[in-house]
N, C-alpha and C positions, 0 to 999 in steps of 0.2 A: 587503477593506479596502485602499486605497491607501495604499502609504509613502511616496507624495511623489518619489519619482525618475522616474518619469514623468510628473510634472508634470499637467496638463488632458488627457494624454490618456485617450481613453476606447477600445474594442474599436473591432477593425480592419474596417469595413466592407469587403465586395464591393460597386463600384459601377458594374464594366464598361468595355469596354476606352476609353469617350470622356471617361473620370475622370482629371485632373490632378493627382489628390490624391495628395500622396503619400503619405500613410496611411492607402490603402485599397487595394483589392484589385483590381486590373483584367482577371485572367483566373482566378483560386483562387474559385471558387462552391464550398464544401462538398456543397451538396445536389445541384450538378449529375448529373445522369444519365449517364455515359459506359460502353457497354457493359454497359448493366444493372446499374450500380453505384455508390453515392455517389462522388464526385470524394476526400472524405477517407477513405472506404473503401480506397480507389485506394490512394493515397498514404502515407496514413499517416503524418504528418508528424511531426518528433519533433525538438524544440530541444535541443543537449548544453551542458553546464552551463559546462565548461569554457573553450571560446573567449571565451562571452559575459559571463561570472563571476569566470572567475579570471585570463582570464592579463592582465598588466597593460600590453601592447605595446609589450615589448620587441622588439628583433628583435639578428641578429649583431652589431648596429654603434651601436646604440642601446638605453640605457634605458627605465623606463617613461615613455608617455606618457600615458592614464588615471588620472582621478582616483576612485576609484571609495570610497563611503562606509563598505562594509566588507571594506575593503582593511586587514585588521589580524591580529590573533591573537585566539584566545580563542573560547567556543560561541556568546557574542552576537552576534560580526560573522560568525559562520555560520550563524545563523538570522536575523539580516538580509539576509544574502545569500539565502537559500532563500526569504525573504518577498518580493525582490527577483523573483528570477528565477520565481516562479508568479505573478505578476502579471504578467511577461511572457508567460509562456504562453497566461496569460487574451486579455489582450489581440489577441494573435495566432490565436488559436480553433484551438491546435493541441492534438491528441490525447494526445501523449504527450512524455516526456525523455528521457534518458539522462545518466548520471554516472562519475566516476571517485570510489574512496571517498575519495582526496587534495583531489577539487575540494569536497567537501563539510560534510568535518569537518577541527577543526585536528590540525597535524602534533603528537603525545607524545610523550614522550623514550623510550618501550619501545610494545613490541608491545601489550602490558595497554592503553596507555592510548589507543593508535589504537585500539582495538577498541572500548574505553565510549564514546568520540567518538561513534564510525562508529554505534552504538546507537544512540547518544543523539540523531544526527540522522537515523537512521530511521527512527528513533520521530516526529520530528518532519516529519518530508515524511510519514511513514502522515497525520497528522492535516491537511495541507495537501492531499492526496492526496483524501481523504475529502470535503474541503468544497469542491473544483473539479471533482472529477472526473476531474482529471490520471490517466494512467495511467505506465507504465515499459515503455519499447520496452528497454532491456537497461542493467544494470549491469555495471561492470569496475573490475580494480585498476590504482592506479596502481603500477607496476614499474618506472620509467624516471626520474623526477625526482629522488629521494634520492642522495645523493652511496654510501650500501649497494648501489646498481644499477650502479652505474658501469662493470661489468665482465658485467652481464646481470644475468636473475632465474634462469630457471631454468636457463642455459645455465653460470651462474656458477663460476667456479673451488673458488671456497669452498662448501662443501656446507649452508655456515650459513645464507649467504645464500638457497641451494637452499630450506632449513626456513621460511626466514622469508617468505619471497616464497610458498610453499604453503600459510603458515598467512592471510597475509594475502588471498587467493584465498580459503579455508573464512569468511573473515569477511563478505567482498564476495557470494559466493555466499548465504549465511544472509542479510543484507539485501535483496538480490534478490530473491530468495524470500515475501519478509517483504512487503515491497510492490509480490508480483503481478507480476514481471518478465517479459516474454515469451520472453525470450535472454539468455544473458550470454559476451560476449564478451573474447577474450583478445589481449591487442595487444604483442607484444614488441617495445615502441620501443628494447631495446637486446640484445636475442638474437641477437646478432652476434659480429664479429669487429672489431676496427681490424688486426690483422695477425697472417699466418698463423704468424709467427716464435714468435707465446706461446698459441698455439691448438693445442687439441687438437677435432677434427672429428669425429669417430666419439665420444669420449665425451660431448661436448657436445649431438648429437643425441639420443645414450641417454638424455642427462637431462630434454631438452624431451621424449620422448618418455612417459618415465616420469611427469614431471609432467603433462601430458593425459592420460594415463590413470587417472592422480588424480582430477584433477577430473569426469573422465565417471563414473567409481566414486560418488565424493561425487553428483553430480547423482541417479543412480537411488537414491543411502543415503538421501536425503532428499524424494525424491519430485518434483524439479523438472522440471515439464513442459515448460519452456522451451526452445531449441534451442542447443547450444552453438556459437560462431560465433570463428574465427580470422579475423582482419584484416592482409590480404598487405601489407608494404612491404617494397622494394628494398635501401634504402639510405636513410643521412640519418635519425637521428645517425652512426648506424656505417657504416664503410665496406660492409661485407654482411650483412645479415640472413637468418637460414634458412628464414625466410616470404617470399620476393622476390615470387612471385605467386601464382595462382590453380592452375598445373599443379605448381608448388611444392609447394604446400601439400599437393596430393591425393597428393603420391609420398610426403610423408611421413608422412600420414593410413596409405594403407596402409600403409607399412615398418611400421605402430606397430600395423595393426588397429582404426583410427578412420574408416574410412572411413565409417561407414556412422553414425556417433554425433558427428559433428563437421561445421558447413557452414561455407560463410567468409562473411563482411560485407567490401563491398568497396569501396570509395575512388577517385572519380575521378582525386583526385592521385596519390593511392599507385600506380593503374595509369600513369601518366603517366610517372613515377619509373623504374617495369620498361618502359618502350620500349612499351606497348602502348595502344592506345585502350580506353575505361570498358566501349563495350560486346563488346571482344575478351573483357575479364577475364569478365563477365557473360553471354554466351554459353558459353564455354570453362567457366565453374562449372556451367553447366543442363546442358550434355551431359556432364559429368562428376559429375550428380546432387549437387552441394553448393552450392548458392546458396540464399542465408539471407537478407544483407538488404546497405542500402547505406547510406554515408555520403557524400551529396551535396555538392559542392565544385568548384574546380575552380583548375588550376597558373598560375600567369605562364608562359609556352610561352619568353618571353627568360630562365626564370630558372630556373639548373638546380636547383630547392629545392623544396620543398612550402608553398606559398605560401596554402594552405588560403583561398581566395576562395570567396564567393558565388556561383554557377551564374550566365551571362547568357548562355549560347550555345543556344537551341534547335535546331538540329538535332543536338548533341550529344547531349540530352538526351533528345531524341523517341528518338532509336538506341536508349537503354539501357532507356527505358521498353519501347520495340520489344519487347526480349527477353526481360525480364521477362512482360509482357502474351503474349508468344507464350508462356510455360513456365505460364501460369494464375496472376501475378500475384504478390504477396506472402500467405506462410504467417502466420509469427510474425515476418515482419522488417519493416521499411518506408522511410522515406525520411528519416536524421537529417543534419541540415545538419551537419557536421562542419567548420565555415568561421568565419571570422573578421574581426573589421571591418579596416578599413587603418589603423595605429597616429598617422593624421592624424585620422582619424574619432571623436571628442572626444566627441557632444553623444548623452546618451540616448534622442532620435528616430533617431540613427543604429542602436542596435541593430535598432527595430522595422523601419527602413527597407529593411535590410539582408534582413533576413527576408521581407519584403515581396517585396523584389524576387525572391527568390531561388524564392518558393512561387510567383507569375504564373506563371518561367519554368518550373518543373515541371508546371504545369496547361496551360502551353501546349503541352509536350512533348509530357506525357501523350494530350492530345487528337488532336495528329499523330500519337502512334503508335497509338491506337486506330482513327483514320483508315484510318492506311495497313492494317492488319488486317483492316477491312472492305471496302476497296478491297483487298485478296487480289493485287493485281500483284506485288508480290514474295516473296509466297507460293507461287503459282503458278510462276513462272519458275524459284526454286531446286528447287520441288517436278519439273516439267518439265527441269530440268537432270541430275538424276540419275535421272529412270526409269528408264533403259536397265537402271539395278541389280533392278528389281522382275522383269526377265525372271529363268525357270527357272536358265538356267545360269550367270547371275549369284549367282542365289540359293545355286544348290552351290557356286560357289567362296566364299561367303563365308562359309558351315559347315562349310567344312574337308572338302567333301565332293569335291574335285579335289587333285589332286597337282601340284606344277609342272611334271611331266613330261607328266602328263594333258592339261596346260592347254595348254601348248609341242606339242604334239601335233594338236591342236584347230586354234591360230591357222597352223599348219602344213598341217594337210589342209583348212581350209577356206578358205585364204587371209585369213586378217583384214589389214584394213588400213586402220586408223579416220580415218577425217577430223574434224581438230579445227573445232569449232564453238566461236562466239564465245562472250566471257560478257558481252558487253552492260554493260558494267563504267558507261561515261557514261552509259548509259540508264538503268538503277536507278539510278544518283544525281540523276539528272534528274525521276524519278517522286517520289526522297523528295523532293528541294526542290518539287516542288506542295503538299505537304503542310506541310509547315512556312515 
């Protein structure tokens, strides 16, 4: 049933790349075939509530500029808002959402009465849930908004805030749970420091650490087959965050004994933030065996912030699809636009627009990176660059089966004396730009 804020529009066709329309689809075919596999299989598209729902664009220097109908208080303008935003989904012919429990139900003055909210609009996305088909790429809490965060959640000084921030995680996980969730992820937008003068380091890890091991506990108490996913940022709100990236995250996974029950979901911006490109973070997680899923986005490169835009860059994007597709693709994560319109962007075709654009340029990605895969050239060359390791006594010195005296011994009696060979650095970037 239409609410009326989308006005005449009706579902987003695919009409191919010589469509002018801008409400339709000129490279996202769902049923497309790419490597033996639905193009939404692929992908796995997944709109978050947040950007598009709640926040009201503002930015540092300006207040709201949306007008948005239930922009209020109260469970009726939260269930016009969820009435809102599954009719965008519809529209869009994406698979799946994701939520924070703050974007969803209204703020209570105690913990008791977030949690009948948070029910009570769970209860009510099951039954929207039910009549679309909509599915949940992953639920999370919000930890960071409330003026109680200001100082972290779990990293917090006060050990109340510790309690209340883990109970609020047991409410957000039973919701998740509740409608079907594939993941549920934890995002310390304020598990930082501003300075190290009122900071304690070592106990403050003790207690992110103890609370992930909370939550992994709750997950098997309850049966949640979902996979649990940490989301790296650098910096911004706080000066340091203890999740800054991807090789982050995995020192602290082991220090705690989570290695192996924790994968991270990871952020074009957020990698941008830690100094690194989308698909360093995304390669560095496949060979460190924790890559979950992503939230697709991408920074203003002039502006040192997280500026959470719309994806338009394909060759960026073919890169990250690359790695993912080379590691066998997405498990239980997939592709949540974690982006938002530009607070000039007024009119309700702008959300669908925005989304529009943003899915073309991931089916165009996608396509190049499947491409490049079956064209094997740069498979081949990185494969052909390190053979020399498959020989034998490559092999022993990499089992610890040489001594460095052994080894020093060796390039001594037999004269080594290697010549470096290129790495064709403009040539594979020359093979990916055929493809994209």
């Amino acid at each position: 049933m239409s609410t009326g804020f989308f006005r005449d529009i009706t579902e987003i066709p695919f009409e191919g790349p010589g469509s002018a329309n801008p409400l339709a689809f000129q490279h996202y075919d769902p049923n497309e075939v790419v490597m033996g596999k639905r193009m939404e299989d692929h992908l796995r598209f997944a709109v978050c509530y947040w950007h598009n729902f709640v926040w009201p664009g503002n930015d540092p220097f300006g207040g709201q500029t949306f007008e948005r109908p239930w922009f209020s208080d109260g469970m009726a303008a939260a269930k016009l808002k969820a009435d809102v935003a599954f009719e965008m989904f519809q529209l869009l012919g994406v698979p799946y959402f994701c939520f924070h429990d703050f974007d969803a139900r209204p703020e209570g003055d105690s913990f008791a009465e977030n949690t009948r909210n948070l029910e009570e609009i769970t209860d009510y996305f099951a039954g929207k849930m039910e009549v679309t088909g909509m599915k949940l790429l992953w639920g999370t809490a919000n930890l960071f908004s409330h003026r109680r965060f200001m100082s972290g959640a779990a990293t917090n000084p006060d050990p109340d805030v510790f309690a209340f921030s883990a109970a609020t995680v047991k409410t957000c996980m039973d919701a998740t749970a509740k409608l079907g969730g594939e993941n549920y992820v934890l995002w310390g937008g304020r598990e930082g420091y501003e300075s190290l003068l009122n900071t304690n380091l070592a106990q403050e890890d003790a207690q992110l650490g103890r609370f992930l091991n909370m939550v992994v506990e709750y997950k098997h108490k309850i049966g949640f087959e979902g996979a649990i996913l940490i989301e790296p940022k650098p910096q911004e709100p706080t000066k340091h965050q203890y999740d800054y990236d991807t090789a982050t995250v995995y020192g602290f996974l082991k220090r705690h004994g989570l290695e192996n029950e924790v994968k991270v979901n990871l952020e074009q911006g957020h990698a941008i933030l830690a100094g690194h490109s989308f698909e360093h973070e995304i390669a560095t997680a496949v060979a460190l065996g924790i890559f979950g899923s992503i939230d697709m986005n991408r920074n203003d490169y002039q502006s040192g912030w997280d500026t959470d835009q719309f994806p338009n860059n394909t060759p960026e994007v073919a890169l990250a699809y690359y790695h993912i597709l080379q590691n066998g693709g997405f498990t239980t994560g997939g592709t949540n636009f974690d982006a938002k319109l530009r607070r000039q962007s007024l009119d309700p075709e702008d959300l669908l627009m925005a989304h529009i654009g943003g899915m073309d340029i991931c089916a165009r990605g996608l396509k190049a990176a499947a491409a490049m895969m079956e064209d094997g050239t740069l498979h081949g060359f990185v494969e052909d660059r390190y053979a020399g390791w498959k020989s034998d006594e490559a092999q022993a010195m990499m089992a610890g089966n040489r001594t460095l005296d052994q080894i020093a011994g060796r390039v001594l009696a037999e004269d080594v004396n290697p010549t470096p060979k290129s790495g064709k650095q403009e040539y594979l970037e020359n093979v990916v730009n055929r493809f994209v």
